[in-house]
Structures are given as C-alpha cells and as structure tokens.
C-alpha positions, 0 to 999 in steps of 0.5 A, spaced: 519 515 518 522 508 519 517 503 518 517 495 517 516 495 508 510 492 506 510 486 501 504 481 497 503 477 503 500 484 508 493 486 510 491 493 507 485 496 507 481 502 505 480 506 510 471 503 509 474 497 510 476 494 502 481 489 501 487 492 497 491 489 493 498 492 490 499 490 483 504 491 480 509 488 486 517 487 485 519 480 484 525 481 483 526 483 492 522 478 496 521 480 503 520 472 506 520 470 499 514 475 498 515 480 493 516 487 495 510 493 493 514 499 492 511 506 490 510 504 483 505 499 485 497 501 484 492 497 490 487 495 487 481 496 492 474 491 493 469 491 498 470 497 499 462 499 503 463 506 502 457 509 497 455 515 498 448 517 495 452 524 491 458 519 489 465 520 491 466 514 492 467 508 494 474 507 494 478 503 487 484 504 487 490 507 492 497 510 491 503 511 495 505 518 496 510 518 500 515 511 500 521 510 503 527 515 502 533 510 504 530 504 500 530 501 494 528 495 490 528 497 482 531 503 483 523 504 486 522 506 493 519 501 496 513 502 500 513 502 508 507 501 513 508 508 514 507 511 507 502 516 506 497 513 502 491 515 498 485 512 495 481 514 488 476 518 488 474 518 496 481 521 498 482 517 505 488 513 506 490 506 505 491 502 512 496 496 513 493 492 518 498 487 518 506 487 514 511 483 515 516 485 521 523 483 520 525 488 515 525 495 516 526 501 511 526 508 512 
C-alpha cells in the first residue's frame, strides 16, 4: 500500500504513547536531507506508559514487518507510514504521527 516513507525527522510512537526512534537509518538516501529508515531499521521505544503489573510490557523496541515492495534504499526496503509494524514484548504496532510528505513509496 502506497504511503509517504518515513525518515529520521518523523514522529512515531508506540501505540502507549513511547517516542521511538529508527536506529539504525540509511544515510546514504536522504528524504529533505534527512536519512531514510528502511526495514533493517530497529526503533528504539522511551517513555512508553504501558506497565502491567504481569508484565508483558512496556513497549522497547519496534520492528518493520512489512515495508515497501517497490522501493529500495541499500537494496533494504524502505519503511512507509503504512508499514505494518511491531513492538517488543507487547505485540501492538509502531504509529507515524507525522512523516514527511513529498516522497511517496509503494
């Protein structure tokens, strides 16, 4: 599904409301001189307010499990805002809030 590629520069969360961070990032394909996160990238969860007295949680880390089919950066799909996503250990997905808008990937 098409959908604007995220970069360094967007605003995702865990689905708690966590800031997450793609590291590591292809600096190689700058997005508005902005490195492009791919599906190789790990985001990196803080904050989250998820913290269930049996555990499971909170969020610390998220996955890319499905990135773009059509677009690479490194020969790595790139990751879209419409990627299917998932946190470690709580299973709920990453959220873009805010990406950058003039590049489109499917």
């Amino acid at each position: 599904m098409p959908g604007p590629i995220l970069d360094l520069s967007a605003i995702v969360t865990c689905s708690h409301g966590g800031k997450a961070t793609p590291v590591p990032v292809d600096a190689r394909v700058l997005l508005s001189g902005k490195p492009a996160a791919t599906q190789a990238s790990i985001y990196a969860v803080a904050g989250c307010g998820f913290v269930p007295p049996g555990g499971n949680g909170p969020c610390v880390t998220g996955t890319i499990v499905v990135a773009a089919a059509r677009v690479f950066a490194s020969g790595i799909p790139v990751a879209l805002q419409t990627s299917v996503t998932t946190c470690v250990p709580t299973g709920t997905p990453l959220i873009p809030i805010q990406t950058q808008t003039r590049v489109i990937g499917s």
